[in-house]
LOZAVEX-156689 format. One line per field, with one value per residue (C-alpha): x, y, z. Coordinates in pm, 1 decimal. Example, Ala and Ser with C-alpha at 12.3 -4.5 7.8 and 13.67 -1.06 7.14 Angstrom:
xx <- c(1230.0,1367.0)
yy <- c(-450.0,-106.0)
zz <- c(780.0,714.0)
END
This chain:
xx <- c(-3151.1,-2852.0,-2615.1,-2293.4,-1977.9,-1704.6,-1457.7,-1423.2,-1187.0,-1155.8,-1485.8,-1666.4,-1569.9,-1834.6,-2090.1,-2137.6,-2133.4,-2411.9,-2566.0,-2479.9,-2587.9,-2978.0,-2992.9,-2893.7,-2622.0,-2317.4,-2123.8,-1733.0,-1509.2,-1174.1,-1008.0,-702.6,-698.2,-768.9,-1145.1,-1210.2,-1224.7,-1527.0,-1731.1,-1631.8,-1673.1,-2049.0,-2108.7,-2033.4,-1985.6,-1665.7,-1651.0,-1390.2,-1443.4,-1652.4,-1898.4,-1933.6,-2055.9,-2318.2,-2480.9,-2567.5,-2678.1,-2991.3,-2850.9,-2426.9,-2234.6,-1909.8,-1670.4,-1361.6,-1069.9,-1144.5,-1286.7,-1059.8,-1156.8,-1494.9,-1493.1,-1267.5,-1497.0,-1797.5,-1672.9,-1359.6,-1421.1,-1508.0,-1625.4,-2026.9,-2171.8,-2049.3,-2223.0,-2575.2,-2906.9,-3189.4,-3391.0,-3072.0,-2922.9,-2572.3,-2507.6,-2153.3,-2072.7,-1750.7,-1659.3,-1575.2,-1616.8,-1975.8,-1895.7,-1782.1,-2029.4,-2321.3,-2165.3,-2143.5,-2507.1,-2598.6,-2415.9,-2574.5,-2921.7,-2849.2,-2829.4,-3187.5,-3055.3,-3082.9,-2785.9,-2743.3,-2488.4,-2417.3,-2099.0,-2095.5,-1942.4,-1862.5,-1511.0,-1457.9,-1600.0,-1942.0,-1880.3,-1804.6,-2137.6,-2405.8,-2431.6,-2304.4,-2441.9,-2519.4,-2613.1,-2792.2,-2847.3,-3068.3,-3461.3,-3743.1,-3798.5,-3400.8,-3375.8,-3657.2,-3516.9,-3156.8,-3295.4,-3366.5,-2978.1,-2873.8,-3056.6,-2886.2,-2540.6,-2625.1,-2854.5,-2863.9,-3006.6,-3062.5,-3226.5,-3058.2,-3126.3,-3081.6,-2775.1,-2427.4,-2617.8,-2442.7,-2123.7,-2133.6,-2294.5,-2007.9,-1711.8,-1914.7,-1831.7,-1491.1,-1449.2,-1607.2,-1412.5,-1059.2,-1110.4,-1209.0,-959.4,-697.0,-875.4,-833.7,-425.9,-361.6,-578.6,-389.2,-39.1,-110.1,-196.2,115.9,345.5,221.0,298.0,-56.2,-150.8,-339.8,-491.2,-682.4,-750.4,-921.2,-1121.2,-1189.4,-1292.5,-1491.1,-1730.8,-1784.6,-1927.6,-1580.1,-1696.2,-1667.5,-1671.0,-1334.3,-1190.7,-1306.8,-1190.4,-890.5,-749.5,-718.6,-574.0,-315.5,-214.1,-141.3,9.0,-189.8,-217.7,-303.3,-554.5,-910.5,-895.9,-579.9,-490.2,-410.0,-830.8,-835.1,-609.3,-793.7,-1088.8,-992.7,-880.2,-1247.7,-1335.5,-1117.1,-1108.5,-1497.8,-1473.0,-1258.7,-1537.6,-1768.7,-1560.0,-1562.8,-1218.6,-1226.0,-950.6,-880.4,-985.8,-688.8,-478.1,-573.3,-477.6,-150.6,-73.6,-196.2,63.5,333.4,211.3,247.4,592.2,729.4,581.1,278.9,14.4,-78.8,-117.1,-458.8,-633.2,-565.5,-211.9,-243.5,-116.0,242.9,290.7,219.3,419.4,702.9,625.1,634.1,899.0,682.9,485.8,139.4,276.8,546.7,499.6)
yy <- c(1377.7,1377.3,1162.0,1013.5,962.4,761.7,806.9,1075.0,1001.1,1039.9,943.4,915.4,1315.4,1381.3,1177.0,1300.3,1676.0,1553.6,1443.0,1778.9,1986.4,1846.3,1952.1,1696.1,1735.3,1576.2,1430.1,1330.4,1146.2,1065.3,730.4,779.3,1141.2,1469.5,1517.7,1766.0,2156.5,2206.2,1990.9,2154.1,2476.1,2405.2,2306.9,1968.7,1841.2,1655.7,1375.4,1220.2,899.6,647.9,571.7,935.1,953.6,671.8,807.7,1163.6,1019.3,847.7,686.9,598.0,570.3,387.9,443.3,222.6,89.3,-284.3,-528.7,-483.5,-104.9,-178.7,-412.9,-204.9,101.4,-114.1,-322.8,-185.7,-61.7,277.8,134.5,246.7,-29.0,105.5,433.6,266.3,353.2,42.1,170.8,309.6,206.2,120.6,135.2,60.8,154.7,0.7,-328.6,-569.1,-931.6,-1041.4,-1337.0,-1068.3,-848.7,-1129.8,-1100.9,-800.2,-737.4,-1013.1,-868.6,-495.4,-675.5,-774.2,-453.8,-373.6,-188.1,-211.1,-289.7,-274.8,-319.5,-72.8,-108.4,132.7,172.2,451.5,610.5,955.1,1053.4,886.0,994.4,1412.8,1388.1,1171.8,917.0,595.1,291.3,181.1,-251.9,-318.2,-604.8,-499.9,-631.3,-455.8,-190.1,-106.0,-66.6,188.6,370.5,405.0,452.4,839.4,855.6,648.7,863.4,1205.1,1004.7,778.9,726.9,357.0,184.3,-142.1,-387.8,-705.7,-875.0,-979.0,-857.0,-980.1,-954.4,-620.3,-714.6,-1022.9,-804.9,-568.0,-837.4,-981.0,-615.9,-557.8,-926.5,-778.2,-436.1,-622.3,-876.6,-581.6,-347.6,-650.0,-739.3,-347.9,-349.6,-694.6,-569.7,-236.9,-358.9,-635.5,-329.0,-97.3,-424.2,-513.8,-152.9,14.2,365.7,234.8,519.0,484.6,153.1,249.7,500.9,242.1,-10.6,242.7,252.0,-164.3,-445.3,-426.9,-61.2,-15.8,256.5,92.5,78.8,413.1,602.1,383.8,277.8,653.2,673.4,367.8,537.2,899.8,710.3,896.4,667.7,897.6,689.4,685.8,352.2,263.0,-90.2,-174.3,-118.6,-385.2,-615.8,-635.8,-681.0,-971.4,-1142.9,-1123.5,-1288.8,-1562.9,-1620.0,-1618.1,-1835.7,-2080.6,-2107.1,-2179.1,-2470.5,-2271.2,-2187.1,-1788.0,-1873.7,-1536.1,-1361.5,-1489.8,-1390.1,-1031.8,-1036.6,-1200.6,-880.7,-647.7,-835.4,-784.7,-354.5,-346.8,-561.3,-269.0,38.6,69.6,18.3,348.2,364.8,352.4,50.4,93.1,29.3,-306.3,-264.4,-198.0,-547.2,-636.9,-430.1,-581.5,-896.2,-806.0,-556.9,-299.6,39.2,106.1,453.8,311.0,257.6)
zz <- c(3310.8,3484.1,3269.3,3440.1,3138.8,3224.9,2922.9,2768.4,2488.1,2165.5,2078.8,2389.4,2401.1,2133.2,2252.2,2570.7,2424.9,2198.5,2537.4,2670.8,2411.3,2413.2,2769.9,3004.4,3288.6,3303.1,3533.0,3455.7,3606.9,3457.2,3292.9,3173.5,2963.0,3089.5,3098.3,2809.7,2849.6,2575.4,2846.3,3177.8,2982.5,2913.6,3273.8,3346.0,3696.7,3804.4,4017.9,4247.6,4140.4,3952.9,4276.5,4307.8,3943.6,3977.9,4292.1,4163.0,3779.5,3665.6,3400.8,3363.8,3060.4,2960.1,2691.7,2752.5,2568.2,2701.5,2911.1,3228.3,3192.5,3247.6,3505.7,3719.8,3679.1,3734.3,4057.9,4210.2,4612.6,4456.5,4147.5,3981.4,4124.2,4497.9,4399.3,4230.3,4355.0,4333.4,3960.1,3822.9,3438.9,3336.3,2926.7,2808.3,2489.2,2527.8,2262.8,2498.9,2541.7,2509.4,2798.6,3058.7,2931.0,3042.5,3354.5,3453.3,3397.2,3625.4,3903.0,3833.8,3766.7,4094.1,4236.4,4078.4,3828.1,3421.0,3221.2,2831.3,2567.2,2311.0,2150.0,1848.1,1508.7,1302.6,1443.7,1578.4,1234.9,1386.9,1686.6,1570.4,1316.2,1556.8,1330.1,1479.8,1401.7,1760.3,1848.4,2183.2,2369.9,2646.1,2797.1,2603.2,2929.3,2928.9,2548.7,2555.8,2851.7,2689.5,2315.3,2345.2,2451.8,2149.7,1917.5,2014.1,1923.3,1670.2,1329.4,1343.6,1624.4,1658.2,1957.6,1812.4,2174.1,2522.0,2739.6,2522.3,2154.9,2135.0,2192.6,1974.8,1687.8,1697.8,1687.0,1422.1,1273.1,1377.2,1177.4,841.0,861.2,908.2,626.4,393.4,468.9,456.3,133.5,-18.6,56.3,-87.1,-395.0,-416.3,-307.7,-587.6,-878.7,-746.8,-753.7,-1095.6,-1203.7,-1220.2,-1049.7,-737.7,-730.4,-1039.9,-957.1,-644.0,-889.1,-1118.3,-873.9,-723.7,-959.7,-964.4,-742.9,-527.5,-403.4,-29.5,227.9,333.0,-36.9,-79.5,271.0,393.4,35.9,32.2,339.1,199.7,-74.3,82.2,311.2,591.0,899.7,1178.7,1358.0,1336.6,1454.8,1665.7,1490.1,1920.9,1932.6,1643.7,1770.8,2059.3,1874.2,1674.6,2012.7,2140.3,1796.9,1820.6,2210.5,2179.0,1868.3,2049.8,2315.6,2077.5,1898.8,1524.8,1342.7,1216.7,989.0,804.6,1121.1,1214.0,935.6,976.7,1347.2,1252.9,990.5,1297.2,1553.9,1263.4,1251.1,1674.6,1622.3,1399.6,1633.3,1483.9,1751.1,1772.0,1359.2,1190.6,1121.2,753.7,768.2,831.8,451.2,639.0,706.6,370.8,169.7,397.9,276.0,-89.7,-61.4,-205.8,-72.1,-260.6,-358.9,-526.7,-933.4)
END
């Protein structure tokens, strides 16, 4: 198929290669970084702009930072939905809100065209091995049209349903991974402060009912004090607002939801938007005058 890809970042750059790589042409048309060599290298097509893309692609990807992205690439006067042909299929892989996500299908359903909603999880590590864990909210006919897609960049795949049920399934997600990784710094910070090697309390912990991919890869990271991002803590801050503003809507308190978006406000205060998710530890160790490497 032709195969439109609008954002090819740091992880939406792997995923359409995987696209690429099976076979199908792409078409590129670029966000905010340079669209990436490897891809125009193997052949892909660049476009002049996002209406462009949709018109010469059967089926049109996003991968964007947030929800304004998306609805300026989907409706602006030169936007994909300017470009659509009646029978065509938008997918955004993007994590944005699951409100404005209902929307936006309605006015592309409009259009005749499918729509589904695929935020993923998994990080540019996902993204690099095809193994993404990959939530859809989509109609039966859209899911199966988008599903042979989803398995050349991901290894689980799930129809939760209808359009939105994707979006709410990964902010139910983003929720979990905050609240653990807050969860492994307090518990770490707590062993370092109290005199202990942290690091052989992450070993020993590994081995117990505490063990976590997030204990074991980003209380790593804590300790080594490596915070290049995997996962901009900006990404997470904005998706702990969706939680909470969609929360609000809903009339439910998210109260440590909010205490991990507090600690991530407190990272961006001192510089560190840009830092890995991990070191949300940062803004505790200020508050207990104490780094985890420190013994």
């Amino acid at each position: 198929m032709k195969i439109g890809f609008a954002g090819a970042g740091i992880m939406g750059r792997p995923m359409a290669g995987h696209l690429q790589a099976a076979g199908h042409e792409l078409l590129l048309v670029q966000h905010r970084s340079p669209l990436p060599a490897e891809l125009l290298a193997a052949g892909a097509t660049v476009c002049q702009s996002a209406a462009e893309l949709a018109a010469g692609a059967d089926i049109v990807i996003l991968m964007l930072p947030d929800t304004g992205d998306v609805e300026a690439a989907l409706f602006e006067a030169d936007g994909i939905a300017a470009g659509l042909r009646p029978g065509g299929c938008v997918i955004d892989m993007s994590s944005i809100d699951p409100i404005a996500t209902r929307g936006f299908a309605a006015r592309i359903g409009a259009l005749g065209c499918d729509y589904v909603d695929a935020p993923v999880s998994g990080g540019e590590v996902g993204a690099k091995a095809a193994s993404l864990t990959i939530m859809c909210g989509a109609t039966d006919t859209a899911f199966a049209r988008a599903e042979p897609l989803f398995q050349l960049m991901g290894k689980n795949i799930t129809h939760v349903g209808p359009v939105g049920a994707g979006q709410v399934t990964k902010v139910a997600n983003q929720i979990i991974v905050a609240l653990n990784i807050e969860a492994v710094a307090e518990a770490l910070l707590f062993a370092a402060k109290a005199g202990v090697d942290p690091d052989k309390v992450r070993s020993a912990l590994m081995g117990g009912f505490a063990a976590s991919r997030v204990l074991e890869v980003h209380g790593q990271r804590m300790i080594d004090r490596t915070f290049a991002p995997g996962f901009r803590i900006a990404l997470h801050q904005k998706d702990l607002n969706l939680a909470l503003n969609t929360a609000r809507s809903l009339g439910m308190a998210l109260p440590n939801t909010a205490s991990a978006q507090q600690l991530f406000s407190a990272c961006v205060a001192c510089g560190g938007a840009d830092w890995d998710h991990s070191a949300i530890v940062h803004a505790l160790e200020v508050l207990a005058d104490h780094e985890i490497a420190k013994v």
